[in-house]
Residue, then its C-alpha position, 0 to 999 in steps of 0.5 A: x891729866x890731857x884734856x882734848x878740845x872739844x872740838x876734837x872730841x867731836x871730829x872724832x865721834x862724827x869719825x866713828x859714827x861715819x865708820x859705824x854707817x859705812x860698815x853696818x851693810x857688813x852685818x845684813x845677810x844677803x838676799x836671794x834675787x831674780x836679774x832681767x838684763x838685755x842681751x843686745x844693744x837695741x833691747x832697753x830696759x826701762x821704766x817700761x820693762x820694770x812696769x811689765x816685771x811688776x805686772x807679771x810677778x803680781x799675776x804669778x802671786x809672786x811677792x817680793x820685797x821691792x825692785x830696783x832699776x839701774x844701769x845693768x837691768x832690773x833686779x827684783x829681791x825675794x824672800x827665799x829661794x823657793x820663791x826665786x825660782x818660781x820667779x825666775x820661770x815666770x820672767x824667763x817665760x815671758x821675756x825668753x820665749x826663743x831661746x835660741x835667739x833671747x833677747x833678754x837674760x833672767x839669772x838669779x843673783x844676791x842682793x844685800x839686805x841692808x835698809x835702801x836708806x843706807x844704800x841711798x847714802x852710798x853705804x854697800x858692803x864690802x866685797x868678798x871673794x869665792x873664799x867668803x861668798x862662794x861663787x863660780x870659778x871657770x878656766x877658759x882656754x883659747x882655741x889658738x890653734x882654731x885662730x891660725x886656721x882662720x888667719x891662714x884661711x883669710x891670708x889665702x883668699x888675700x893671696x888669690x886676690x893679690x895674683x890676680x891683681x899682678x896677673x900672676x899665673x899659678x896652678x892653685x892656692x892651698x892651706x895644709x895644716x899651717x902653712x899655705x902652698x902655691x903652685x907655678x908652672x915656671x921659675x919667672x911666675x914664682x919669682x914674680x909671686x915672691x916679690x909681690x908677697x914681700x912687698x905685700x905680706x911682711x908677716x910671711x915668711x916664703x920658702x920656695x920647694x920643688x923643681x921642674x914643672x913642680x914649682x912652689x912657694x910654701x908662706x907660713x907666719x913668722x914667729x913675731x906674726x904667731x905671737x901677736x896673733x896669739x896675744x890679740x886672741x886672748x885680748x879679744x876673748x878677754x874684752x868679751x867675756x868682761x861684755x858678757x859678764x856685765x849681763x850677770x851683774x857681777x860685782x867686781x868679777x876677777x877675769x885675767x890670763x893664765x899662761x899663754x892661752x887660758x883666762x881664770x874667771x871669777x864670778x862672786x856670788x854667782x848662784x844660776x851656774x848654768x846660766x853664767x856658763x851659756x852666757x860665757x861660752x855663747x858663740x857670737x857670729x857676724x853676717x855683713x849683707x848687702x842694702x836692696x836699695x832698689x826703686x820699689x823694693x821697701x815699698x813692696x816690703x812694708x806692703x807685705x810682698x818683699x822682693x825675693x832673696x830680701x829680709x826686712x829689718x828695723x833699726x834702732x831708730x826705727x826705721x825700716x831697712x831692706x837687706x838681701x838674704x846673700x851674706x857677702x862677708x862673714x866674721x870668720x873672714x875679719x882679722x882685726x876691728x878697731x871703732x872709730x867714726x864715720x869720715x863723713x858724717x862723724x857718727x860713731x863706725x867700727x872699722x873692719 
């Protein structure tokens, strides 16, 4: 008869047992629960916030079966779902009171049940697709014909400025449809503007049309230009939608493209449908203003009067700035943003 050393008996019990604890989150149902996450970068979801849930479910009559702080937001596990959505309206109502500009996002999620005392040891259960769970399932495509409008819209004000720059006569730039037409009086004016857009716009290609007085010059991306423009859309609209998902707190969300221009999202375990379709399709915007930095002008601000045509704001760190009301540059005129840092001063910039 084979006899094991003890010692091997033992290694593999301690390996069972270890297998059982790892595995027994898989037998606990899961529970129904209320998420409050910050929807922007300078809204923190704190100690502070958890104490402010706390108050507020407890002034509603609303019990709960514990709250837990982590690096998504608070998560706040309930009995039912009855109870759920009465504490989602709750939070929503005190942490959402403009709905147009939140500054938080309360969605309803599920929560294992399994004892805190497995889950301190690391023991979660294992994932499961929409298949086992259920869940969200949405196929976004990407308005790639919206993002060529908006290229050949920024490459026309480049081209403007870039006659200018050469002192380059033409009788007017305009986009139709794709490509973008420049008009001339004289061959010697179209030539120069041919040469200067080759050597300053590799990504066009330029045909010249008309004759007589009627002179053109028709620029329209190349094919190498379309298709980097193209993956770029769907690359920057894929780094979205990961940021916007990480607000639902979805444990491994699939998220991947489909073709040319589409994206498949999965969101496992995901109840609030509504909730993660405003989240996904929210449209962001960007407005680069103009610091009033003139003498007297915060000081009559913080004072209550501000200059006319300003806004006051707070930064992160809490202090004030002055910004003119005039937007001097919007998103849709930006081709590309890369981070980076500051020459100077070494922080942390977005370079546009």
């Amino acid at each position: 008869m084979n006899r094991y050393p003890l010692w091997k008996n033992a290694i593999v019990v301690i390996a069972l047992l270890l297998g059982l604890i790892y595995a027994a989150p898989n037998v606990f149902d899961e529970s129904p629960a209320v998420q409050l996450s910050s929807t922007k970068v300078t809204t923190k979801v704190d100690e502070a916030t958890q104490k402010r849930v706390e108050e507020i479910l407890k002034a509603a009559k609303i019990e709960h079966d514990g709250i837990q702080l982590d690096l998504v937001g608070i998560k706040v596990r309930l009995k039912d779902t009855d109870t759920q959505l009465k504490a989602k309206g709750e939070l929503e109502k005190a942490f959402v009171p403009d709905a147009s500009d939140p500054k938080y996002v309360v969605a309803l999620n599920m929560l294992s049940a399994s004892p805190n005392w497995l889950t301190s040891m690391g023991a979660r259960p294992m994932y499961r697709g929409l298949d086992l769970r259920g869940g969200v399932h949405f196929l976004l495509e990407v308005d790639m014909k919206g993002a060529l409008t908006k290229r050949m819209d920024s490459l026309g004000a480049d081209l403007r400025t870039l006659m200018r720059d050469k002192n380059i006569r033409h009788g007017g730039i305009n986009r139709e449809g794709e490509r973008l037409v420049i008009k001339f009086r004289d061959a010697a004016e179209r030539n120069k503007a041919k040469d200067a857009l080759s050597d300053r716009q590799a990504d066009l290609e330029v045909v010249e049309q008309g004759q007589g007085t009627d002179l053109r010059l028709v620029a329209s991306l190349k094919p190498a230009a379309i298709k980097k423009l193209q993956e770029f859309a769907v690359k920057q609209n894929t780094t979205t939608l990961h940021n916007r998902i990480n607000e639902l707190g979805v444990a491994e969300p699939v998220i991947q493209q489909q073709g040319a221009d589409r994206i498949v999202v999965q969101l496992p375990g995901v109840q609030d449908t509504a909730k993660a379709k405003d989240i996904l399709g929210r449209t962001a915007t960007l407005e680069i203003r103009m610091v009033d930095d003139s003498a007297g002008a915060l000081e009559a601000a913080l004072a209550g009067s501000p200059p006319f045509g300003t806004e006051l704001y707070t930064e992160r760190g809490g202090q004030q700035l002055l910004v003119k009301k005039q937007v001097v540059l919007t998103g849709d005129r930006l081709t590309d943003a890369q981070p980076g840092f500051d020459s100077q001063s070494q922080e942390p910039a977005v370079h546009l």
